[in-house]
KOLDRENFI-279094 format. One record per residue (C-alpha): residue number from 0; residue in one letter; y negated, z negated, x negated. Coordinates in pm, whole numbers, plus 32768, in hexadecimal, padded with zeros to 4 digits. Example, Ala and Ser with C-alpha at 12.3 -4.5 7.8 and 13.67 -1.06 7.14 Angstrom:
2
<site num="0" residu="A" y="81C2" z="7CF4" x="7B32"/>
<site num="1" residu="S" y="806A" z="7D36" x="7AA9"/>
end
This chain:
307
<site num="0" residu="X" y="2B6B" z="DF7B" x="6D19"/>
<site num="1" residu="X" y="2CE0" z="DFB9" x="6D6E"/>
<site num="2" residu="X" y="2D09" z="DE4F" x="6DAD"/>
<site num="3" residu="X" y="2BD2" z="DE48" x="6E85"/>
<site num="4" residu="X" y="2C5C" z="DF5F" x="6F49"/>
<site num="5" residu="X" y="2DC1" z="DE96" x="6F62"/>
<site num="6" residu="X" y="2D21" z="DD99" x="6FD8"/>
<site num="7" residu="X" y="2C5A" z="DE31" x="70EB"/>
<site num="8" residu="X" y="2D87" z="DF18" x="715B"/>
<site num="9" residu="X" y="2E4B" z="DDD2" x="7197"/>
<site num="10" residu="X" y="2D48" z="DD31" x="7268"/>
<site num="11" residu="X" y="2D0D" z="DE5B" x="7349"/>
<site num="12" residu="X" y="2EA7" z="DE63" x="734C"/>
<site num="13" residu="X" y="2EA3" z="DCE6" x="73B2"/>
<site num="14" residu="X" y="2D9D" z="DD0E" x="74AD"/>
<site num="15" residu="X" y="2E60" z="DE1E" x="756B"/>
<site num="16" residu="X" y="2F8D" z="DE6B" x="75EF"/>
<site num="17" residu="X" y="3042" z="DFF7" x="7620"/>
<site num="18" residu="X" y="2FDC" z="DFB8" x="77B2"/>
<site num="19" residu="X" y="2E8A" z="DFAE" x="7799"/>
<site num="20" residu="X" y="2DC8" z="E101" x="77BF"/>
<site num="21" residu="X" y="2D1B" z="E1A6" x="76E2"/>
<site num="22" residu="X" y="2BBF" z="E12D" x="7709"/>
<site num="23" residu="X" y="2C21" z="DFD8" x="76E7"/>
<site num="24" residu="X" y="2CA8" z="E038" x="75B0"/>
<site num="25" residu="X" y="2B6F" z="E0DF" x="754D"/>
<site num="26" residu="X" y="2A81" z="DFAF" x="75AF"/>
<site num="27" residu="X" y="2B85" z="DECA" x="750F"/>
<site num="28" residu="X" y="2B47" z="DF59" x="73CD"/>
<site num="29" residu="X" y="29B9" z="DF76" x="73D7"/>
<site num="30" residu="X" y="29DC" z="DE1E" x="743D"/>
<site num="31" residu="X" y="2AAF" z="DDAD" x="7301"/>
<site num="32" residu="X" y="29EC" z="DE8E" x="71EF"/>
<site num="33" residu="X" y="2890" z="DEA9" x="7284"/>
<site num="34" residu="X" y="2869" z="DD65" x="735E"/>
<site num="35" residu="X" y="2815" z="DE24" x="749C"/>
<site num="36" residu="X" y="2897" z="DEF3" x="7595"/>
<site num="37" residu="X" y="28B7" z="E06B" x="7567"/>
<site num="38" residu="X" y="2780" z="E14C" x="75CF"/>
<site num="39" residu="X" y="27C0" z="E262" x="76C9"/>
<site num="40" residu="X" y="278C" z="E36D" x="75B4"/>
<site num="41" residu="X" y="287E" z="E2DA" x="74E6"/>
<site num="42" residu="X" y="296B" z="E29E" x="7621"/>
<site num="43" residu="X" y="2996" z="E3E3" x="7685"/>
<site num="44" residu="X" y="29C9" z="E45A" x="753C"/>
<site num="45" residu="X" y="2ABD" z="E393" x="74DF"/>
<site num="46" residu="X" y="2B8F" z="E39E" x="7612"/>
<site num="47" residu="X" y="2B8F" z="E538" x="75EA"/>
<site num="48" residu="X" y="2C1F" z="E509" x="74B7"/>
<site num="49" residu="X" y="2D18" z="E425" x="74E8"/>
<site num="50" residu="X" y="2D8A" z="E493" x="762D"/>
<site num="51" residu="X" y="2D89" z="E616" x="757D"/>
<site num="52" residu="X" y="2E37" z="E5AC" x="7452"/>
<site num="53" residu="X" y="2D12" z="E5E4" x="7380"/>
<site num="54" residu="X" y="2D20" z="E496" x="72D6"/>
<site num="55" residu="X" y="2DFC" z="E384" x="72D3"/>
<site num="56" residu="X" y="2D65" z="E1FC" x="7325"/>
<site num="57" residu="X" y="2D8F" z="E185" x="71CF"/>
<site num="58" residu="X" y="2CC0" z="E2CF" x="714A"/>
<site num="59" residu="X" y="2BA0" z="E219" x="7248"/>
<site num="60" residu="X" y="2BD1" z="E0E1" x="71A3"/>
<site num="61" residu="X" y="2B6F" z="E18E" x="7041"/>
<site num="62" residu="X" y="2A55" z="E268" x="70B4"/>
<site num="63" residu="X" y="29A2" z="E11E" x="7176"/>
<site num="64" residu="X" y="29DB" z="E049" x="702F"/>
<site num="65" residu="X" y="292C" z="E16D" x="6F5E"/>
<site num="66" residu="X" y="27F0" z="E19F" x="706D"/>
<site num="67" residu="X" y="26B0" z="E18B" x="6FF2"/>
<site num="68" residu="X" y="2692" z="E05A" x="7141"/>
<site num="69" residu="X" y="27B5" z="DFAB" x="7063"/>
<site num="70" residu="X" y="2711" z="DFC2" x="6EF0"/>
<site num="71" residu="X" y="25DB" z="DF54" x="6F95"/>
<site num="72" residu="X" y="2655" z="DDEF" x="701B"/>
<site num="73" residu="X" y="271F" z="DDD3" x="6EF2"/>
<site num="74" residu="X" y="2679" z="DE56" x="6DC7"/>
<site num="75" residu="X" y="2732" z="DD89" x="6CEA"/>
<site num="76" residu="X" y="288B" z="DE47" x="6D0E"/>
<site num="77" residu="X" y="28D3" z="DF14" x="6BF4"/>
<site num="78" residu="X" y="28EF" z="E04C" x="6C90"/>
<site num="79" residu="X" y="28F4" z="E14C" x="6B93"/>
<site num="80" residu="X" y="27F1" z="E271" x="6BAC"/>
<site num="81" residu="X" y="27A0" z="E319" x="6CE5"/>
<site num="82" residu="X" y="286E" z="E20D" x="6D94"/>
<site num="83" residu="X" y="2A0C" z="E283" x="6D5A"/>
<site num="84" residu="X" y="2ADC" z="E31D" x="6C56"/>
<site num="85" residu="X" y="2AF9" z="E47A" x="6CC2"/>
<site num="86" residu="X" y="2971" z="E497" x="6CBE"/>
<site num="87" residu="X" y="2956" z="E3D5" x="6B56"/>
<site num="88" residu="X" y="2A27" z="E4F4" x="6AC3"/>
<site num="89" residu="X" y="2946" z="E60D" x="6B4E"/>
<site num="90" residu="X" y="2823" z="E529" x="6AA2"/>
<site num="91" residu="X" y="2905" z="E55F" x="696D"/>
<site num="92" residu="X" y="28E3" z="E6C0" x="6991"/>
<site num="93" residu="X" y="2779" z="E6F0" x="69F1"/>
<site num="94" residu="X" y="273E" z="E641" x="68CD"/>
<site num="95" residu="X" y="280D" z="E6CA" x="67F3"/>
<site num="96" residu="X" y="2884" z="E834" x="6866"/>
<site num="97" residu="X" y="2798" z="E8FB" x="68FF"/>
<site num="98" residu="X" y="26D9" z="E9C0" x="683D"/>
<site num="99" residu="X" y="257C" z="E9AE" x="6809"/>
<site num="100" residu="X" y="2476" z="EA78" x="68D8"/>
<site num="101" residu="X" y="22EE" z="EAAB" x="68FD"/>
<site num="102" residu="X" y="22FD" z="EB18" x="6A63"/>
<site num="103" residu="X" y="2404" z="EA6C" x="6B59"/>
<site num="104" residu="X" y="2485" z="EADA" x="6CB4"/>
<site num="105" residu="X" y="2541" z="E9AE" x="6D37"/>
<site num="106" residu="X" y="261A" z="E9DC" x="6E49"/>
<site num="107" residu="X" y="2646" z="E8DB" x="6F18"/>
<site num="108" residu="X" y="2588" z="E7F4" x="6E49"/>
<site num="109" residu="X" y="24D3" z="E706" x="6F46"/>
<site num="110" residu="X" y="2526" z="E5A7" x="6EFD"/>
<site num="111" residu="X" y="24FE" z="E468" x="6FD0"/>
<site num="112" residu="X" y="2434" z="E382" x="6EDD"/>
<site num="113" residu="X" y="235C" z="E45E" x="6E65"/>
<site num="114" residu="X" y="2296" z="E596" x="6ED8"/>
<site num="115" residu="X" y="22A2" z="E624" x="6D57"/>
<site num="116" residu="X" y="23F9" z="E686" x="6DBE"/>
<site num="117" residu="X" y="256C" z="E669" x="6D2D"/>
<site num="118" residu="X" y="256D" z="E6E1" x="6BFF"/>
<site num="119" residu="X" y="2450" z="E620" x="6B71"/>
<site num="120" residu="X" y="24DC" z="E4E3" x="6BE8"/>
<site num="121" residu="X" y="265A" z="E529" x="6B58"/>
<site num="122" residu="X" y="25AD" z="E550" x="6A03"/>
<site num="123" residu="X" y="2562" z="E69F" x="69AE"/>
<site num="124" residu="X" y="2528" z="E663" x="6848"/>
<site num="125" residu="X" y="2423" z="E7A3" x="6802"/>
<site num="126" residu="X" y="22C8" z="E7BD" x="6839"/>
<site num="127" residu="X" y="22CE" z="E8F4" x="6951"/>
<site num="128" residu="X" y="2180" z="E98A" x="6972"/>
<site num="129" residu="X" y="21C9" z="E9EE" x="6B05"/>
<site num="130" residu="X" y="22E8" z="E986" x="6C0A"/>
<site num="131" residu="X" y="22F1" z="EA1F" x="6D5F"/>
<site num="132" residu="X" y="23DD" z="E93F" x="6E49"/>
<site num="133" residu="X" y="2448" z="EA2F" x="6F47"/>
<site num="134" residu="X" y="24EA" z="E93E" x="7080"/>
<site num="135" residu="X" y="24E7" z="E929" x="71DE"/>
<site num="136" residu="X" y="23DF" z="E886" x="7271"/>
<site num="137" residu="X" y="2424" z="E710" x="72B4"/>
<site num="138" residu="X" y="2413" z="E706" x="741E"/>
<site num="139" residu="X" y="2553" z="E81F" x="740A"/>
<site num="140" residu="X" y="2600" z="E739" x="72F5"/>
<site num="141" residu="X" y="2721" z="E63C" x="7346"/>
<site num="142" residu="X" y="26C5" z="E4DA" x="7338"/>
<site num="143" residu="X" y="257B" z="E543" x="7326"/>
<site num="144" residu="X" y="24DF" z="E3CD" x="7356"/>
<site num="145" residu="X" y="2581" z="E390" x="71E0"/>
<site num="146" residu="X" y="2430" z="E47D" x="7138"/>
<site num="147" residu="X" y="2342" z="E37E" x="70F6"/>
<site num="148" residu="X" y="2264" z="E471" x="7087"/>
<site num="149" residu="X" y="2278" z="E593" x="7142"/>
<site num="150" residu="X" y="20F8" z="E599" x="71B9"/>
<site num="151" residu="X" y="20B2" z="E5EF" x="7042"/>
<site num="152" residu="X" y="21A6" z="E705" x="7026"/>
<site num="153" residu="X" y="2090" z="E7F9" x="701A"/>
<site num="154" residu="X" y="2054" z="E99A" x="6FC3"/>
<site num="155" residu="X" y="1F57" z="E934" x="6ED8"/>
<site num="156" residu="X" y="1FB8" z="E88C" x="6D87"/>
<site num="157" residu="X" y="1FD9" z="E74F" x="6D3E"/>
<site num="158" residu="X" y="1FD5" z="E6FC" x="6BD6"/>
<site num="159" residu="X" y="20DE" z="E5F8" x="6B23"/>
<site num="160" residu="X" y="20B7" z="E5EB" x="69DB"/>
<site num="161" residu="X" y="209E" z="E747" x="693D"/>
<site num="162" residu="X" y="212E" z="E7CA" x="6A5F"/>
<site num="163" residu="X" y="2091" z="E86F" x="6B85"/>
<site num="164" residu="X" y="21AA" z="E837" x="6CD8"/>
<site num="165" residu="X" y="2161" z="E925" x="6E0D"/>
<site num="166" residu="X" y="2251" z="E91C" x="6F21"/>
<site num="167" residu="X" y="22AD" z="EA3E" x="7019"/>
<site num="168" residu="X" y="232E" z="EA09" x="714E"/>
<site num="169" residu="X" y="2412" z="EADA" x="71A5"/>
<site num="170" residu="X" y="259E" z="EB36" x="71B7"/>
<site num="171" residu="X" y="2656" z="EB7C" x="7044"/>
<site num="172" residu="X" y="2676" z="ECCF" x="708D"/>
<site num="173" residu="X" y="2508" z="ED27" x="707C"/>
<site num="174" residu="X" y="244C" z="ED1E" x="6F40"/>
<site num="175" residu="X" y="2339" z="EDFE" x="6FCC"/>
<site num="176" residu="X" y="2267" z="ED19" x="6F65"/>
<site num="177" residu="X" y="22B1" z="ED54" x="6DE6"/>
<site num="178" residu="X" y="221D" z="EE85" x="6D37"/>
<site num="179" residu="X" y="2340" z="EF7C" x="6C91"/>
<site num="180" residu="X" y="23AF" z="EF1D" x="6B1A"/>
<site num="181" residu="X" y="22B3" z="EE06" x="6B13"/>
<site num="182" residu="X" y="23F0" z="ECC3" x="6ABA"/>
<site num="183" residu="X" y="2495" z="EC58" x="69C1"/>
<site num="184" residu="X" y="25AD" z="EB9D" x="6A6D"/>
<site num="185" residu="X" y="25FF" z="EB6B" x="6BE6"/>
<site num="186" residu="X" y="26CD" z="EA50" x="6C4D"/>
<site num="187" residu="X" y="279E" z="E9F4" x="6D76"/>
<site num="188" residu="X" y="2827" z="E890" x="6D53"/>
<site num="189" residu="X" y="291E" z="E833" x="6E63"/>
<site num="190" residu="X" y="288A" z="E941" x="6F5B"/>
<site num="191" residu="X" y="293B" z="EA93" x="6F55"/>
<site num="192" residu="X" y="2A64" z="EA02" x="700C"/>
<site num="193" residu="X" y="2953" z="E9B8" x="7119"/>
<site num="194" residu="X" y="2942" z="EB34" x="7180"/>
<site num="195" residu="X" y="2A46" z="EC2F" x="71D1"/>
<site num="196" residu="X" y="2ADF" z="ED23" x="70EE"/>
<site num="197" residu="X" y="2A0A" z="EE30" x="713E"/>
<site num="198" residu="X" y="28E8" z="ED75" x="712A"/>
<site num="199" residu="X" y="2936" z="ECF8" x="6FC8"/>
<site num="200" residu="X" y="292E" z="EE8C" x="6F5A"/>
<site num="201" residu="X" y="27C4" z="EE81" x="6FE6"/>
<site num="202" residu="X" y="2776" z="ED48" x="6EFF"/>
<site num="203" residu="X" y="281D" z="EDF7" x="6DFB"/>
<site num="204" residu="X" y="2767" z="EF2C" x="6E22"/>
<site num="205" residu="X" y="2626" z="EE9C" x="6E51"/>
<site num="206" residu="X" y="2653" z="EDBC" x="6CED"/>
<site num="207" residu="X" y="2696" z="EF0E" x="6C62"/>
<site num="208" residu="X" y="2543" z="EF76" x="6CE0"/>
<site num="209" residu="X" y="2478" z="EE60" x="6C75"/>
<site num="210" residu="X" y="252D" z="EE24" x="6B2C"/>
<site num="211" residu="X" y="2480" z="EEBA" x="69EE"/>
<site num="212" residu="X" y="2574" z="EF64" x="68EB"/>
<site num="213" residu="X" y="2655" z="EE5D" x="6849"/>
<site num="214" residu="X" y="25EF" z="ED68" x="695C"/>
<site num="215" residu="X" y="271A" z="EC7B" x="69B1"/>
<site num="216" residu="X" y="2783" z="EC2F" x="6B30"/>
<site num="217" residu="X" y="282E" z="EAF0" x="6B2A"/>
<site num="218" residu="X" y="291E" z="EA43" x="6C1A"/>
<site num="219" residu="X" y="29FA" z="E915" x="6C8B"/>
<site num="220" residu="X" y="2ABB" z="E8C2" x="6DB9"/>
<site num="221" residu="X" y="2C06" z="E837" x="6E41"/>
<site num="222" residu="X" y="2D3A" z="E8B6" x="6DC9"/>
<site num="223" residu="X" y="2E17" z="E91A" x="6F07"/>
<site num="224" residu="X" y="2F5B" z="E8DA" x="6E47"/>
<site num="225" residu="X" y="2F03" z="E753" x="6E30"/>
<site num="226" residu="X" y="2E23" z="E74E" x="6F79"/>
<site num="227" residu="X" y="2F4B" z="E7BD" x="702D"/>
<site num="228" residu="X" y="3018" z="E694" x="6FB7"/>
<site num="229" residu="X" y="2F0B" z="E595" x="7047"/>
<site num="230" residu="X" y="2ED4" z="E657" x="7195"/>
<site num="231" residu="X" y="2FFE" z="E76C" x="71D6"/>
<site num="232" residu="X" y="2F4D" z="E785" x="735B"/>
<site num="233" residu="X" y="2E2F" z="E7F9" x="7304"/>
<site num="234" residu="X" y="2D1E" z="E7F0" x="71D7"/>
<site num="235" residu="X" y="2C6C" z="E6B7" x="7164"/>
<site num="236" residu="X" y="2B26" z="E6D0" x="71F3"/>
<site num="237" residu="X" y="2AD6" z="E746" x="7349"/>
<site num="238" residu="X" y="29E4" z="E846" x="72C8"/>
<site num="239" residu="X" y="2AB0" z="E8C4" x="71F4"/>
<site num="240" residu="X" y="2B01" z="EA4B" x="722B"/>
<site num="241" residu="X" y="2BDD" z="EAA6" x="7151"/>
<site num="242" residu="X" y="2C71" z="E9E9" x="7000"/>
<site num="243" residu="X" y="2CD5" z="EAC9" x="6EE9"/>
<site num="244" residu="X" y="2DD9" z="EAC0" x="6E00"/>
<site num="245" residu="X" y="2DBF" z="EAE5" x="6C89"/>
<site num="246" residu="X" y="2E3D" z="EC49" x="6C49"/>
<site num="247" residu="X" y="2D9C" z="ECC4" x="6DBB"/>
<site num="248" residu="X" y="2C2D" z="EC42" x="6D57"/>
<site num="249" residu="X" y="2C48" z="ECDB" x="6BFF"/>
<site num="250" residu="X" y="2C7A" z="EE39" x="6C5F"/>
<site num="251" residu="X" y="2B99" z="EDF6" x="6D81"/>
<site num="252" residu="X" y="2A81" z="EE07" x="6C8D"/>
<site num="253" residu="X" y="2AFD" z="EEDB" x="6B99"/>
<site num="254" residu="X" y="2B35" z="EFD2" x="6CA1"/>
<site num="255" residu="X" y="29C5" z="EFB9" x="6CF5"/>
<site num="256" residu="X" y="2959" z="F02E" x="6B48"/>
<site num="257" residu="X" y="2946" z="EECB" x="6AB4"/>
<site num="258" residu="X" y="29E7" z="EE80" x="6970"/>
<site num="259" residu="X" y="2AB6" z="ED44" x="697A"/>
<site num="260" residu="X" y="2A7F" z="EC87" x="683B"/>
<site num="261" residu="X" y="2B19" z="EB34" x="68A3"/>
<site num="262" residu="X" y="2BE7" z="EA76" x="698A"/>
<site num="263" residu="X" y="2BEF" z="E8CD" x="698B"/>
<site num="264" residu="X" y="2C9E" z="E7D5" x="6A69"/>
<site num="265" residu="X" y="2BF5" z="E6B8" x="6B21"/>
<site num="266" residu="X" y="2CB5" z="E581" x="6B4F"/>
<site num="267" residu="X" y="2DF2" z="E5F7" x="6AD7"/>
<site num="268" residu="X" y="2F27" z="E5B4" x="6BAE"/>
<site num="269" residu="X" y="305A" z="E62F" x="6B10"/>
<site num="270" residu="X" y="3149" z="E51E" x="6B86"/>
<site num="271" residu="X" y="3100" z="E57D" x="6CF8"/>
<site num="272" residu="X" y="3119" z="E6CE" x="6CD9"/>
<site num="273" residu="X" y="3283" z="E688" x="6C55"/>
<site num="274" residu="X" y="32C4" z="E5AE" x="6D67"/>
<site num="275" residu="X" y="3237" z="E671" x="6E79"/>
<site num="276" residu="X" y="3191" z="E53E" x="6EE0"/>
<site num="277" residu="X" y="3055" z="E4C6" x="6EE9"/>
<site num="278" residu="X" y="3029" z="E3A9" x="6DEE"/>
<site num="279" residu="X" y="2EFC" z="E2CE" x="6E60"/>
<site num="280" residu="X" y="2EDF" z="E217" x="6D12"/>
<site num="281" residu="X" y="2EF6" z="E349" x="6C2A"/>
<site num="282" residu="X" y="2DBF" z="E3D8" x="6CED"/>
<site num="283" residu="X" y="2CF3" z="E28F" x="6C8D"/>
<site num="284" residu="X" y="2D39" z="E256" x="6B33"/>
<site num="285" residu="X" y="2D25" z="E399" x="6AB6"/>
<site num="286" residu="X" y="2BAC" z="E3CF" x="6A7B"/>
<site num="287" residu="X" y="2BDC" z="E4C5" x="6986"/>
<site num="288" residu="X" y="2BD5" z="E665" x="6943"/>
<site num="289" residu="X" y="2CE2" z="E72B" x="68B6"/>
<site num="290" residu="X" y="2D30" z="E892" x="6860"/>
<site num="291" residu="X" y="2E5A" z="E8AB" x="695E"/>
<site num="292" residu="X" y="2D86" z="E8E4" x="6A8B"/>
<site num="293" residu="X" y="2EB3" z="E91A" x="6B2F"/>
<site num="294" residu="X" y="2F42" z="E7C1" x="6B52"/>
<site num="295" residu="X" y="2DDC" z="E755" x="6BBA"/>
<site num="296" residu="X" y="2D72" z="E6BF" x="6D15"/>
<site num="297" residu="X" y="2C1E" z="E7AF" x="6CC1"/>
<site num="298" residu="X" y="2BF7" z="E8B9" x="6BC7"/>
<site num="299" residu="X" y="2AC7" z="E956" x="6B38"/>
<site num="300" residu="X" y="2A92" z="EAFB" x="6ACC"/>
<site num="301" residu="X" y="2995" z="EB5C" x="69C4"/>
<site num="302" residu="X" y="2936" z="ECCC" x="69E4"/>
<site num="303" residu="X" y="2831" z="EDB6" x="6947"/>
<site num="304" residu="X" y="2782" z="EEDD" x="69D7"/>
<site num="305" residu="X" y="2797" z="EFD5" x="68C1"/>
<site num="306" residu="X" y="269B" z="F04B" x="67FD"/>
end
């Protein structure tokens, strides 16, 4: 896949020149990786984040060559799961970290290919009885054209497996929906830097609330110290509110009664963080967890409400 993106990045390079504006660049590159021209969606986007700082051209090079448009006219490419590295190592741990659980609030958890939601299709390895996805409703969500399968995102269950998959739509911060001590683990993969500070003591509160005794409430998301060396303007993703740092999420959720029982790395990135810079091919090949969460681009917290 690295040469794949090489290759691509010196096309689009070779097809422009630093005088042309933006938008060419931005059509130049749909153009070279998709075969077409870029759709006004996608335009607009991408020239608020390039012209903002948000994301640099080569990062729009990578996220076109791991679109779900791109694995479908080339289904061949051996793309590893859910499409790039950084999401094959949270497969790694939703396979083989979180803990398992009967009852499932799932933060975040919509998913473009399928309307049983995120967590099902990374892998979850245990048979969960119950999983409430509690997202936005797709009309709300960014590149909202990308859910296939929204129409059967639905309040009533829909059964996969032995599971039963309900969907709420509605903002992270309100589980209303949820009955007190009723779960056995809450998850919010890559969402809590999606809402402010504040707002994440409401999610944290209200996974205290639903969470029975000895429940866990389980987390991953960007780690600021290695975020900051890819975008020091700004924070990765446009939605993003607010991208915590190891130590600063930790007490976060401590301060809110959880027991912390473990801390892991995603995609470790040690030789960046003792360059200060940024190291493209580090991020790639490292599909792998480690207990230095610290040194990660992401990091994941395992807490506990006590019994």
């Amino acid at each position: 896949m690295q040469g794949l993106f090489v290759t691509h990045v010196a096309r689009v390079r070779l097809a422009t020149s630093p005088e042309h504006d933006v938008e060419t660049l931005i059509h130049t590159a749909y153009k070279v990786v998709l075969g077409r021209q870029a759709d006004p969606m996608g335009l607009s986007s991408w020239k608020k984040r390039l012209t903002q700082h948000q994301a640099k051209w080569t990062g729009m090079v990578w996220e076109l060559l791991y679109s779900d448009e791109f694995r479908r006219q080339h289904p061949r490419w051996p793309l590893p799961p859910l499409m790039y590295p950084f999401h094959a190592a949270r497969c790694l741990l939703v396979q083989q970290v979180l803990p398992a659980a009967d009852v499932i609030v799932d933060l975040g958890g919509a998913f473009t290919g399928t309307s049983t939601g995120a967590l099902l299709a990374m892998g979850y390895p245990y048979s969960a009885r119950e999983i409430t996805i509690i997202d936005l409703p797709p009309e709300l969500r960014r590149d909202n054209g990308e859910f296939l399968f929204a129409t059967e995102e639905t309040s009533d269950f829909i059964l996969c497996h032995d599971t039963r998959v309900r969907y709420v739509h509605a903002s992270m911060v309100d589980m209303s929906a949820v009955a007190d001590a009723s779960v056995d683990l809450v998850w919010a993969g890559q969402s809590i830097e999606h809402v402010t500070v504040e707002e994440a003591r409401q999610v944290y509160r209200e996974a205290w609330r639903v969470l029975k005794p000895g429940g866990h409430f389980c987390l991953d998301t960007p780690n600021r110290a290695l975020t900051e060396l890819e975008n020091p303007n700004g924070y990765i993703h446009p939605e993003h509110k607010h991208e915590y740092r190891v130590p600063e999420l930790v007490m976060e959720v401590r301060a809110a009664g959880f027991d912390i029982k473990r801390t892991l790395g995603i995609c470790p990135m040690p030789r960046s963080l003792q360059s200060g810079r940024f190291i493209t091919e580090e991020f790639a090949r490292r599909v792998e967890l480690t207990p230095d969460a610290e040194t990660a681009f992401a990091f994941y917290i395992e807490s506990v409400k006590p019994l």
